[in-house]
KOLVOKOL-382012 format. One record per residue: residue in one letter; x, y, z of N, C-alpha, C in turn. Coordinates in steps of 0.1 Angstrom, whole numbers, plus 2048, in hexadecimal, padded with zeros to 3 digits. Layout:
KOLVOKOL-382012
AXYZXYZXYZ;...
This chain:
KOLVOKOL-382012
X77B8428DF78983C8DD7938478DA;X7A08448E47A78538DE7AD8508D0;X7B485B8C97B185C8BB7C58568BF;X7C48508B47D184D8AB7DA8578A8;X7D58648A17DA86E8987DB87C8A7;X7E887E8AA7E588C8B27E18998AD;X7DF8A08B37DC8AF8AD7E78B68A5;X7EF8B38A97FA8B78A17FB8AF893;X80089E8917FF8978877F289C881;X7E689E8847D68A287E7DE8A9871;X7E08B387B7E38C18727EE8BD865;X7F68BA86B8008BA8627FB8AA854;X7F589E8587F089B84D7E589E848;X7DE8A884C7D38B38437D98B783B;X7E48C083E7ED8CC8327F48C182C;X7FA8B68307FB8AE8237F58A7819;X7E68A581C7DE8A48167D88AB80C;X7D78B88117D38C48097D18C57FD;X7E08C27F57E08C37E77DC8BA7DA;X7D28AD7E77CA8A37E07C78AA7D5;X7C58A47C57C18A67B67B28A17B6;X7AE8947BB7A488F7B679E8827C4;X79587B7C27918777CC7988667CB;X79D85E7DC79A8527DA79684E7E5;X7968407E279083B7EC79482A7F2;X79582C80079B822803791815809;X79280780178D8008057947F680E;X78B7F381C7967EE82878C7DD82C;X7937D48297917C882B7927C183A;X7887BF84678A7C28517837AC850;X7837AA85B77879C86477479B86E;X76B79487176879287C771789889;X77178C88F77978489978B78889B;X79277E89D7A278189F7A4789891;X7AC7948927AD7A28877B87A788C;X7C77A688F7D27AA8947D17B988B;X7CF7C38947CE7D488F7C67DA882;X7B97D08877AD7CF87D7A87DD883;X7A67DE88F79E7EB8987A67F5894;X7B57F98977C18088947BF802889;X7BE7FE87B7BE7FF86C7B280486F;X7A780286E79C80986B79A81986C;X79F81D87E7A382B8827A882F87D;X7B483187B7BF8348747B9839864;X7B68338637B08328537A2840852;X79C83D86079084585F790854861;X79E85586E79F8618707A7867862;X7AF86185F7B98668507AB86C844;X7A286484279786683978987283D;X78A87284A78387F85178A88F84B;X7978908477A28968487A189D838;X79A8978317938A082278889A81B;X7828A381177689980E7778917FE;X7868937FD78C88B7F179187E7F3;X78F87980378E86A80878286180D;X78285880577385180F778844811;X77584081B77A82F82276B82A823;X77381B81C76481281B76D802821;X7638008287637F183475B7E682C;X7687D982A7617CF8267647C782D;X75E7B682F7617AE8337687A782C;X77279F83477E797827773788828;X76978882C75E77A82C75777A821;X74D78882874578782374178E814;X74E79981375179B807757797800;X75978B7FE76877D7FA7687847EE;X75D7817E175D7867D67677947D4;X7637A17DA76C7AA7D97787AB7DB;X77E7A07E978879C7EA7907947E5;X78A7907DC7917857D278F7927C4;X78A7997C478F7A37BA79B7AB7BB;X79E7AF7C67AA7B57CC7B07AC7CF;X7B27A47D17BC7987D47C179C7E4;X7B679E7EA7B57A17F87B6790801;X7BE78A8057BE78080F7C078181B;X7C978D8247CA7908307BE799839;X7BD79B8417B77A48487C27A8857;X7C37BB8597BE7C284F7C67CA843;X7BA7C983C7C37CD82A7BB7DB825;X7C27E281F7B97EB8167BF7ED809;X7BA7ED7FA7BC7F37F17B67FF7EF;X7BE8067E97BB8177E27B38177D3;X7AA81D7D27A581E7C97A482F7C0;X7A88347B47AB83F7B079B8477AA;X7998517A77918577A478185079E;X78284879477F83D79077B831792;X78082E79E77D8237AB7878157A1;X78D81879C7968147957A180979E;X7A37FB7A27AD7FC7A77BC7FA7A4;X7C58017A47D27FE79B7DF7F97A4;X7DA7EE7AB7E27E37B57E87ED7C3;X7E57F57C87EE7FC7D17E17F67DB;X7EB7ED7E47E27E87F17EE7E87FE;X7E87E580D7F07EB8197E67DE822;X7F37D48257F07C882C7F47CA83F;X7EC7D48447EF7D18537EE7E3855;X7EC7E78607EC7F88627F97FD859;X7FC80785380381284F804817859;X80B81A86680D82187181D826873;X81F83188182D82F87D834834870;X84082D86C84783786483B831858;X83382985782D820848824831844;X81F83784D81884384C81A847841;X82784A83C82D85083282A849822;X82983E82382883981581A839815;X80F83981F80083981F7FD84381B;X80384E81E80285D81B80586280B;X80F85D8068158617FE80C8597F2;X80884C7F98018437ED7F48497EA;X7EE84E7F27E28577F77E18637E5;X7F086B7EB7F38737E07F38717D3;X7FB8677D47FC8607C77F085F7BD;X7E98557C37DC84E7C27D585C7BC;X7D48647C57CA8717BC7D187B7B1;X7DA8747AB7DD87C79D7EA88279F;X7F18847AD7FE8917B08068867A6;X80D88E79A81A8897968268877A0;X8288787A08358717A98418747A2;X84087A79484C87778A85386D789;X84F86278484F85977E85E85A774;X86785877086E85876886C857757;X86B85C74F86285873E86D84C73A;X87A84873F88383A73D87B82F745;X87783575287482775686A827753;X85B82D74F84E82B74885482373A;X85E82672F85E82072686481372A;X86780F73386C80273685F7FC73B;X8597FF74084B7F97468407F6739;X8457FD7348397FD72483D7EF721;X84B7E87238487DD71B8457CE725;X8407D973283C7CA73B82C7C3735;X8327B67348217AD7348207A2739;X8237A374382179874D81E79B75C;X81879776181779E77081E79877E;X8207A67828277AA78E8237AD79B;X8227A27A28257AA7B082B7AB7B6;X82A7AF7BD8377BC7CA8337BA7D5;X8397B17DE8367B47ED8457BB7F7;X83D7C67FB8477CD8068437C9812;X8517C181E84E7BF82D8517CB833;X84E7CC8368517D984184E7D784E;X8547E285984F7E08688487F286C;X8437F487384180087784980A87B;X85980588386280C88886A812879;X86C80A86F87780A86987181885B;X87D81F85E88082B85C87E82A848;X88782284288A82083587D81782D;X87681283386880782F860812823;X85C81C82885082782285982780F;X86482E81186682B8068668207FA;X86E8158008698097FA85E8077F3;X8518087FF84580B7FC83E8157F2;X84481E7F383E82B7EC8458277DA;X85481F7DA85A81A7CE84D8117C2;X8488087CF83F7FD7CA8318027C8;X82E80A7CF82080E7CA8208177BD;X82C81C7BD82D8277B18288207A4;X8328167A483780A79382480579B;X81E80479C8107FA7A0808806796;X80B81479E7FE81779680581C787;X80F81C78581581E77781081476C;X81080477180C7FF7658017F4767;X7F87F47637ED7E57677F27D976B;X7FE7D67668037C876780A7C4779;X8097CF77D8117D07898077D1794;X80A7C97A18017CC7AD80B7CC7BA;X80E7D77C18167D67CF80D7D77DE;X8147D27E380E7CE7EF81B7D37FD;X8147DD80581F7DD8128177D481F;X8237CB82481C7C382B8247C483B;X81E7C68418237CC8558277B8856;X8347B785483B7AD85B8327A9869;X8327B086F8307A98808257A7881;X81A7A887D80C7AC878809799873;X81179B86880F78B86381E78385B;X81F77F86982A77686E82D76F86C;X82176586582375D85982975D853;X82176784782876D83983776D839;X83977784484577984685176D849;X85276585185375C850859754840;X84A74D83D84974B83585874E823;X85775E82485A76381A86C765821;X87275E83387E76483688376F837;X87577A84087B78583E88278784C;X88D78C84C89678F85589979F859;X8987A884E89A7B585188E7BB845;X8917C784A8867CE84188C7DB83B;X8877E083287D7DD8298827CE821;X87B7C781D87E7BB81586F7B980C;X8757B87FE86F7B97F38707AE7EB;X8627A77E885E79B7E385779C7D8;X85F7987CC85579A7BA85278D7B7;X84878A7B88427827AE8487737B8;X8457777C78467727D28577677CF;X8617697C38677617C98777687C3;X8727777C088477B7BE8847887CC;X88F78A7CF88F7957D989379A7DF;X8967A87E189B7B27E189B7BB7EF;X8A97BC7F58A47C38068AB7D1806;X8A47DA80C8A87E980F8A27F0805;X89F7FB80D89880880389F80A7F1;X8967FE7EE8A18007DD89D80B7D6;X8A48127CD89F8197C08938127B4;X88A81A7B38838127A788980A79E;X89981179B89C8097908A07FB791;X8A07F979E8A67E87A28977DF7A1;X88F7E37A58817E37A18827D9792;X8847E47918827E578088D7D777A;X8987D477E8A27CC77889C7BD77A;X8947BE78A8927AF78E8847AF782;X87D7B877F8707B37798747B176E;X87A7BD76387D7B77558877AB757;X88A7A275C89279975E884788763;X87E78D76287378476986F77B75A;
């Protein structure tokens, strides 16, 4: 099968990988049967993890593993959550390929995930200290759209910052439903606690206003 990743992209997300801290590991929720970019999520995922030995990709069934997927709060296929040194998971999941410009927040989450300080703000960690209720974050995105990765990269940040929080980037065209469903019209479009919500590559801090406000 030809490869996804060219020789050139290889290289270049090797040396971004490079300065991996610590190990994770991506768990990828696949099925049997109709799987809209069940096959390129898996690739994708496999060649990226060939790429150092501080990544390992593990294949579940969203059936037959129901239990684990109902620990992750896994219901689409295909899905993967990140898991940190620990096997730890602290809500950072990816509902449909990361391909395209999404590359960027897979990558960066990648980073994240193994320890690189995001810098985080110490105002907006003390504002997070007084969350206790839980949060989730869904980002639509499409693959073309240029501004999506950040969004993304916003929501996974606040996920692994505090327990109470779980974000999810979800490929619009992928599951058309959802999309549907939630009125998404343009992207990025950002859904908390599926019913307040926020469109365009926001700042954490807007983040932050709809949740202490929840």
């Amino acid at each position: 099968m030809e490869k996804l990743l060219n020789e050139e992209v290889t290289k270049q997300v090797k040396e971004y990988l490079n300065p991996m801290k610590e190990s994770v590991t991506m768990v990828l929720f696949t099925q049997e049967g109709a799987c809209n970019t069940c096959q390129e999520t898996r690739q994708l995922l496999s060649e990226v993890a060939a790429l150092t030995d501080k990544l390992t990709l593990v294949e579940k069934d969203l059936n037959k593993d129901a239990a684990l997927a109902e620990e992750y709060g896994v219901t689409m296929t295909p899905s993967f959550v990140m898991l940190d040194k620990k096997d730890t998971y602290k809500g950072v999941k990816f509902n449909g390929i990361p391909a395209g410009h999404e590359i960027n927040s897979f990558l960066s989450a990648l980073m994240d995930m193994s320890g690189i300080d995001f810098g985080l703000a110490e105002t907006i960690g003390s504002r997070l200290d007084k969350l206790d209720k839980p949060v989730n974050i869904k980002v639509f995105v499409t693959l073309s759209c240029p501004h999506c990765p950040g969004a993304v990269s916003n929501a996974h940040r606040l996920a692994m910052s505090h327990p109470h929080i779980e974000s999810e980037m979800i490929e619009a065209q992928t599951f058309g439903e959802l999309s549907q469903k939630f009125n998404v019209s343009g992207v990025p479009k950002i859904i908390i606690n599926d019913e307040h919500e926020l469109v365009g590559n926001q700042p954490i801090q807007e983040y932050l206003k709809t949740i202490e406000a929840l």
